[in-house]
TORTI-81172 format. One record per residue (C-alpha): residue in three letters; x, y, z; residue number from 1. Coordinates in Angstrom, 3 decimals. Layout:
N
ALA / X / Y / Z / NUM .
...
//
This chain:
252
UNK / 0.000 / 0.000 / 0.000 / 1 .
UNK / 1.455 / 3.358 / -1.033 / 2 .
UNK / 1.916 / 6.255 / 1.714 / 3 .
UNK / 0.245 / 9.242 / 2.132 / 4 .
UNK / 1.689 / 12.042 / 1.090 / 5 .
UNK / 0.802 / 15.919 / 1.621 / 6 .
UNK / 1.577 / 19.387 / 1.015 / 7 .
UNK / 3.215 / 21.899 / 3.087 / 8 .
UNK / 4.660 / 25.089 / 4.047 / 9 .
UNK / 7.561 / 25.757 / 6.250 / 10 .
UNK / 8.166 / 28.854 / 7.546 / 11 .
UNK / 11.977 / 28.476 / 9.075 / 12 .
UNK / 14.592 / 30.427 / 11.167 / 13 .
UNK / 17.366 / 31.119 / 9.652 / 14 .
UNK / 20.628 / 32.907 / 10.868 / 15 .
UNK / 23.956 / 33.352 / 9.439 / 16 .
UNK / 25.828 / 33.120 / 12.923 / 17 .
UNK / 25.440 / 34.036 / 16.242 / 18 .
UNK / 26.177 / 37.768 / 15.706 / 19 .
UNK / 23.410 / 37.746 / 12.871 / 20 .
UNK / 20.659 / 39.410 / 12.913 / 21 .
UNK / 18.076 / 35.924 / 11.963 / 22 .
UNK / 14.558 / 36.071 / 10.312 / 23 .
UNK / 11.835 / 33.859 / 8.928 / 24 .
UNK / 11.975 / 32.169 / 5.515 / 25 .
UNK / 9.323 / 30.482 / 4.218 / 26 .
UNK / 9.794 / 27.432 / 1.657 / 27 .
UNK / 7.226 / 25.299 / -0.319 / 28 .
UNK / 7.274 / 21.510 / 0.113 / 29 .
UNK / 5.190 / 18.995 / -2.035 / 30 .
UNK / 4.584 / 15.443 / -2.012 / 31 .
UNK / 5.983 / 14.620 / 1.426 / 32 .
UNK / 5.390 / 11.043 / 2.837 / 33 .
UNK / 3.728 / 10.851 / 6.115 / 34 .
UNK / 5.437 / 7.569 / 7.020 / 35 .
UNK / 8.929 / 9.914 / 6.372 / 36 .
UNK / 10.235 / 11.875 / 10.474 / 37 .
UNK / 10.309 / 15.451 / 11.055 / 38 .
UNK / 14.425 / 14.982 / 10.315 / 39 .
UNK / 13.448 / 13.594 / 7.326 / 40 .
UNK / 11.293 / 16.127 / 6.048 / 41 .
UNK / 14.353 / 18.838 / 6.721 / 42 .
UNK / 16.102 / 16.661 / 4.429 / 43 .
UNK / 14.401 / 17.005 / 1.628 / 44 .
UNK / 13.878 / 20.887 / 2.227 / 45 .
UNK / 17.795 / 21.082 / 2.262 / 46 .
UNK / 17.940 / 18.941 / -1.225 / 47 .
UNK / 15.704 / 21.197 / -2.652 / 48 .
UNK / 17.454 / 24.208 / -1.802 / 49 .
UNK / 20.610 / 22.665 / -3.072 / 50 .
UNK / 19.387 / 21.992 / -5.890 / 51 .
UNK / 17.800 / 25.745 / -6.484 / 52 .
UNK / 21.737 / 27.099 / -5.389 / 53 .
UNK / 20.559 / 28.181 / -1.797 / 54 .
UNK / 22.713 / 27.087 / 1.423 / 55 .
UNK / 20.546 / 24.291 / 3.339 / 56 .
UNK / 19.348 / 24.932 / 6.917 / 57 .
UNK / 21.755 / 23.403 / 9.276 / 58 .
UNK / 20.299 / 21.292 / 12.268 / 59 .
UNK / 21.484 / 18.993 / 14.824 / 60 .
UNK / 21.240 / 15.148 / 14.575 / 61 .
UNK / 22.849 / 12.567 / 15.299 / 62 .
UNK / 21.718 / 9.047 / 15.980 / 63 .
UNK / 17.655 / 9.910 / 14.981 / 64 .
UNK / 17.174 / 7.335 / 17.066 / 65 .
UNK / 15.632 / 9.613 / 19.979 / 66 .
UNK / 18.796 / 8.763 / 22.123 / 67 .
UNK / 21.329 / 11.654 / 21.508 / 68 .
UNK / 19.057 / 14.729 / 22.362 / 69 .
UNK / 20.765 / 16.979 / 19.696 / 70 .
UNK / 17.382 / 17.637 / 17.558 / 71 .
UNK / 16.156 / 20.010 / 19.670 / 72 .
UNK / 13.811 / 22.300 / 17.943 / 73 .
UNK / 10.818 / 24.440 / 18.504 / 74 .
UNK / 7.480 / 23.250 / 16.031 / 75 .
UNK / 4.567 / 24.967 / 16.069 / 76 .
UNK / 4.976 / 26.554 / 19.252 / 77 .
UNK / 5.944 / 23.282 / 21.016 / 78 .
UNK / 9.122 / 21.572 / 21.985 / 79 .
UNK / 9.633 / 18.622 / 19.528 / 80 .
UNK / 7.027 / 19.272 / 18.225 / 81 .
UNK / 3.050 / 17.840 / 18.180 / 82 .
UNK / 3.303 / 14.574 / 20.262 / 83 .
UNK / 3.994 / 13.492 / 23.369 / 84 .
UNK / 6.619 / 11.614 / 24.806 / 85 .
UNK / 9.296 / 11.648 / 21.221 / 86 .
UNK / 11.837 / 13.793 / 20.158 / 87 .
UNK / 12.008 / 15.523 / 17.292 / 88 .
UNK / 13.425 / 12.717 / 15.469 / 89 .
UNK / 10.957 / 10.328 / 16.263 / 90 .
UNK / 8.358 / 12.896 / 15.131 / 91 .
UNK / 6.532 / 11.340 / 11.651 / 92 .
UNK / 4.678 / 13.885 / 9.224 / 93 .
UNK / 1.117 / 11.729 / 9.566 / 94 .
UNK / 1.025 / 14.455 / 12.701 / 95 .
UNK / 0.921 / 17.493 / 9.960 / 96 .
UNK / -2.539 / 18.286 / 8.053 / 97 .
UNK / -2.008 / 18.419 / 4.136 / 98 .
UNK / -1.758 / 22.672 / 3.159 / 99 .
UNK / -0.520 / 23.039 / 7.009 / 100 .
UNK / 2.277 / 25.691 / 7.928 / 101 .
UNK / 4.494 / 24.435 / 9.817 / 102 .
UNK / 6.718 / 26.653 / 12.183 / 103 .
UNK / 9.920 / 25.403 / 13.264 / 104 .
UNK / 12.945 / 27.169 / 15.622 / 105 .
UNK / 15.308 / 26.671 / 17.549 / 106 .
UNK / 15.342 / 26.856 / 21.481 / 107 .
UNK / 14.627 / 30.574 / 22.849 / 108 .
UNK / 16.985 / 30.320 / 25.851 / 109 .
UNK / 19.958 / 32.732 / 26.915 / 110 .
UNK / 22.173 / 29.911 / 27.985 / 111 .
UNK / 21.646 / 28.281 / 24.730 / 112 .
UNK / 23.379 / 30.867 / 22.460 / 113 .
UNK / 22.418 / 30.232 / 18.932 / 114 .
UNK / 25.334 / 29.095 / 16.679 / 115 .
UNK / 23.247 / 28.864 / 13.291 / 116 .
UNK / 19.876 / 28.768 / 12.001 / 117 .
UNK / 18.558 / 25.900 / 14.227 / 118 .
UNK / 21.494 / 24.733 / 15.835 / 119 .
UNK / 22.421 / 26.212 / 19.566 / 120 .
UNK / 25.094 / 25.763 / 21.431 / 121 .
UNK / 24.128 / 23.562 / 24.796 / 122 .
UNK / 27.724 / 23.551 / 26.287 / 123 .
UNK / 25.828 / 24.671 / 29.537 / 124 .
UNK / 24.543 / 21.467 / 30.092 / 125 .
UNK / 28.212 / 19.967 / 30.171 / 126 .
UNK / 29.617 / 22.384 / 32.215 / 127 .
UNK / 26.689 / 21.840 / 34.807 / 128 .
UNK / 27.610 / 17.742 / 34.323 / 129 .
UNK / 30.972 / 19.062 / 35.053 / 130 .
UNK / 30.598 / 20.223 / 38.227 / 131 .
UNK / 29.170 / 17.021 / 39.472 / 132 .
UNK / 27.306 / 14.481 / 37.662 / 133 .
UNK / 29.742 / 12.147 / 38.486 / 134 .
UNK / 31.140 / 9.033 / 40.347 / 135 .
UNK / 34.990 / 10.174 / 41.218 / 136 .
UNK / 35.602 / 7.712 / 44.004 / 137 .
UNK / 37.471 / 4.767 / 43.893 / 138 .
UNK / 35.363 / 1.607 / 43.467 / 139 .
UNK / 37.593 / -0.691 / 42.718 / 140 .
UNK / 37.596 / -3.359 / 40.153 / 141 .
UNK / 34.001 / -4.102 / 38.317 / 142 .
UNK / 31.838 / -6.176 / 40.575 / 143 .
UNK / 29.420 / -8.939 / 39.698 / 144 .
UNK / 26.013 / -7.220 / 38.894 / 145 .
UNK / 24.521 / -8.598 / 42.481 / 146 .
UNK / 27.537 / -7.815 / 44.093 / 147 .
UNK / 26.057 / -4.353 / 45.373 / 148 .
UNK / 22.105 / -4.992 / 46.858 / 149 .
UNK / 20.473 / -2.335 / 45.571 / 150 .
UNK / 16.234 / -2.367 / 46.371 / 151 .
UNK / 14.432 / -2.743 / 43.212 / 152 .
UNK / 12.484 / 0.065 / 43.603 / 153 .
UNK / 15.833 / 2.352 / 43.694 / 154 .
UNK / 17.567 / 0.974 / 40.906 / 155 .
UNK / 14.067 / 1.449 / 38.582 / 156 .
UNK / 13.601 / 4.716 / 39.720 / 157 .
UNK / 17.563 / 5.741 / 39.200 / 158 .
UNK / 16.920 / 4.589 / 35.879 / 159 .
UNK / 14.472 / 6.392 / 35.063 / 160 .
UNK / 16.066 / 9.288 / 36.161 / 161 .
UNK / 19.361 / 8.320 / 33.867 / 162 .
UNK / 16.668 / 8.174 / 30.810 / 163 .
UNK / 17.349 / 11.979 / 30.996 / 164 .
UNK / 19.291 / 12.831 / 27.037 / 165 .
UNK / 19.774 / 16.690 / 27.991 / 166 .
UNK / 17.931 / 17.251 / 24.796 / 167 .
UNK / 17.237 / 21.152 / 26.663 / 168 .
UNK / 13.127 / 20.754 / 26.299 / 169 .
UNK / 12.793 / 21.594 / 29.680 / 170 .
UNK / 14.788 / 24.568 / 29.631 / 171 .
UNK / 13.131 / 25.522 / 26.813 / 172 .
UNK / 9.503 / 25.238 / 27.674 / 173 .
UNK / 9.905 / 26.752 / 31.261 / 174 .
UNK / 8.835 / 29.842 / 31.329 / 175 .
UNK / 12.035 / 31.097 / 33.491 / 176 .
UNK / 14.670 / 28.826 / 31.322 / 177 .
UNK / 15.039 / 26.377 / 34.701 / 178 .
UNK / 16.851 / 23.643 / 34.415 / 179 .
UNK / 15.964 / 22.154 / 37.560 / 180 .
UNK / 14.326 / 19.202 / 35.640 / 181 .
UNK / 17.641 / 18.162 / 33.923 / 182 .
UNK / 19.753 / 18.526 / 36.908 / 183 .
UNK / 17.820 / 16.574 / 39.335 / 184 .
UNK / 17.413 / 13.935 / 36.569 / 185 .
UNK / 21.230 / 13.816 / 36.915 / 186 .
UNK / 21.071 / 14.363 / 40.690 / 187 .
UNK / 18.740 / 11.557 / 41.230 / 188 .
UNK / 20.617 / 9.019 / 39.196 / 189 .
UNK / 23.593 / 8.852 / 41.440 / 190 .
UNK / 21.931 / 10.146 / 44.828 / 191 .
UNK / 19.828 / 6.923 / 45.084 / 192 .
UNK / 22.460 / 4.665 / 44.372 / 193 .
UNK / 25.761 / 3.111 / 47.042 / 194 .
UNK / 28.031 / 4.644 / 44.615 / 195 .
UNK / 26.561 / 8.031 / 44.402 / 196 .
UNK / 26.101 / 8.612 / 48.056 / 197 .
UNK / 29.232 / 9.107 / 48.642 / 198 .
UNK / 29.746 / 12.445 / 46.845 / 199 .
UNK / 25.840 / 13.447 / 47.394 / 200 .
UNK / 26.246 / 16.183 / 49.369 / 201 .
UNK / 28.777 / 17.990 / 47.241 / 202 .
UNK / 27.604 / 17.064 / 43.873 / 203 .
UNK / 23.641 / 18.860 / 44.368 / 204 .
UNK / 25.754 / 21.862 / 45.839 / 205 .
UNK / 27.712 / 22.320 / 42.528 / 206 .
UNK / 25.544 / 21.231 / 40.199 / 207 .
UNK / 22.856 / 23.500 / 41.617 / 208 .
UNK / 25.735 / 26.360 / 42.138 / 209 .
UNK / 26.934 / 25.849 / 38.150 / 210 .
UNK / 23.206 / 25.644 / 37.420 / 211 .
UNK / 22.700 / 29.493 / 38.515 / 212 .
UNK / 26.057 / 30.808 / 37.571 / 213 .
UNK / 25.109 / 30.053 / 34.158 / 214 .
UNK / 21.872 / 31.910 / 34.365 / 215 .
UNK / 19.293 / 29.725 / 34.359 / 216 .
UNK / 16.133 / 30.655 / 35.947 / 217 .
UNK / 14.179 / 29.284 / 39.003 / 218 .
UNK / 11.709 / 26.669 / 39.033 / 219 .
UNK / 8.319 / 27.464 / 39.653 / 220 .
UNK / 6.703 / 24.280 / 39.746 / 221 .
UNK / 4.483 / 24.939 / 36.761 / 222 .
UNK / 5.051 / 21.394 / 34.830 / 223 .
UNK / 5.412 / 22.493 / 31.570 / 224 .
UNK / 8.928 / 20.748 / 31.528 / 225 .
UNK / 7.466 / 17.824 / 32.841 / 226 .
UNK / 4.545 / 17.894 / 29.995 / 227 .
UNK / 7.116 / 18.372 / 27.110 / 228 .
UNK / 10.210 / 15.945 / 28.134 / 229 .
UNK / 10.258 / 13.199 / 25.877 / 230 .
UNK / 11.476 / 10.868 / 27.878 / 231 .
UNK / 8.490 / 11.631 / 30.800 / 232 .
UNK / 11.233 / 12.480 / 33.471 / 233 .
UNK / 8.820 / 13.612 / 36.653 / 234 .
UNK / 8.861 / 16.642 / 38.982 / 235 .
UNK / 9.272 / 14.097 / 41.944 / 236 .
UNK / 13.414 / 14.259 / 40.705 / 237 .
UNK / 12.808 / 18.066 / 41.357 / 238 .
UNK / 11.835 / 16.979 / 44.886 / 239 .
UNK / 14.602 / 14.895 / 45.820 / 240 .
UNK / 17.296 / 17.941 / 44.371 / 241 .
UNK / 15.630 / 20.118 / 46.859 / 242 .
UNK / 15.962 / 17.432 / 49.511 / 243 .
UNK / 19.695 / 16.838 / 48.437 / 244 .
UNK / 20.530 / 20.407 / 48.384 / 245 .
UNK / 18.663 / 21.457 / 51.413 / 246 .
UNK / 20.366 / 18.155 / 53.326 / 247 .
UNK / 24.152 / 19.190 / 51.667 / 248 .
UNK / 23.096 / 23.366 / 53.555 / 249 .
UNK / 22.240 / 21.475 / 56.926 / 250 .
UNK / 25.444 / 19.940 / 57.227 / 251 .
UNK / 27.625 / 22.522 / 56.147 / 252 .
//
């Protein structure tokens, strides 16, 4: 059975560099498969200008495989567009009406500088990771998988929390550019298990110190980063951070 295929209009941000002044283009597409991804779709768009002599829109991707977080963009208002629970990359075109306009940007935040077009620069999130989302200890040689008892419930839930790709949806929906979702996903990871404990105390301090030197706002407790993460991580990691951090304060 042959696909679908439908008729749009995207209207695009494009900027030269980060010193550029950017603005909207709008481009024509016909004849676009709804079985193709959002990625997908952006290739053709760039084959097409190409092939009329115009310089492509750059984007980020890497594995489209909704594991590397790099395709972060802004669709119709919404962070990775029309769907719950997928990246951008995971995004199909069935979600797009035939003779739609689609919008598409790149994140609005401060502390994600654009470099070009739709591609921003998320070093923040490293530098945050940097300052403690880590294990630095010793542990010795790799144990046997049992070797540490860790209660079930702990090592799902730390899981979870490591599900966290730093794609920057969270920063980018909150109204006040928090990243309080993102760092307690990476706070919770370690803080509930053996290994992680040991560092707990100074790791929320300097992740949550990094967090504000690099100008990210304060969370608010809205949800909105909640709604948009595509890998459903849950204000409860917001909880424990505040727990952690408030814990690391009573001590010193």
């Amino acid at each position: 059975m042959a696909s679908k295929t439908i008729n749009i209009t995207v209207k695009i941000w494009r900027q030269k560099n980060a010193e550029a002044k950017g603005q909207f283009e709008t481009y024509p597409l016909k004849d676009i498969s709804t079985d193709s991804s959002f990625l997908e779709m952006l290739d053709v768009l760039n084959e097409q200008l190409v092939g009329e002599g115009k310089e492509p829109v750059a984007f980020d991707h890497d594995c489209r495989e909704g594991i590397c977080g790099m395709c972060s963009l802004f669709i119709n208002g919404r962070a990775h567009g029309p769907d719950d629970l997928v990246t951008t990359c995971q995004l199909h075109m069935r979600k797009f009406k035939d003779g739609e306009t689609v919008t598409i940007e790149p994140w609005r935040v401060g502390s994600f500088p654009i470099i070009k077009d739709l591609v921003v620069n998320r070093n923040a999130y490293e530098q945050i990771m940097q300052a403690g989302g880590f294990v630095s200890i010793n542990t010795g040689g790799i144990p046997d998988a049992n070797a540490i008892p860790i209660p079930k419930d702990d090592a799902d839930e730390a899981m979870d929390a490591a599900a966290c790709i730093g794609c920057g949806a969270c920063v980018a929906t909150c109204k006040n550019s928090s990243a309080m979702l993102f760092v307690s996903a990476k706070v919770s990871q370690l803080a509930l298990l053996p290994q992680g404990k040991v560092e707990a105390k100074q790791r929320a301090l300097n992740m949550v110190a990094k967090m504000d030197e690099l100008g990210f706002g304060n969370c608010s407790n809205t949800g909105a980063c909640e709604m948009e993460c595509p890998k459903g991580i849950t204000l409860a990691h917001i909880a424990r951070l505040n727990r952690e951090f408030l814990m690391a304060n009573v001590k010193n």
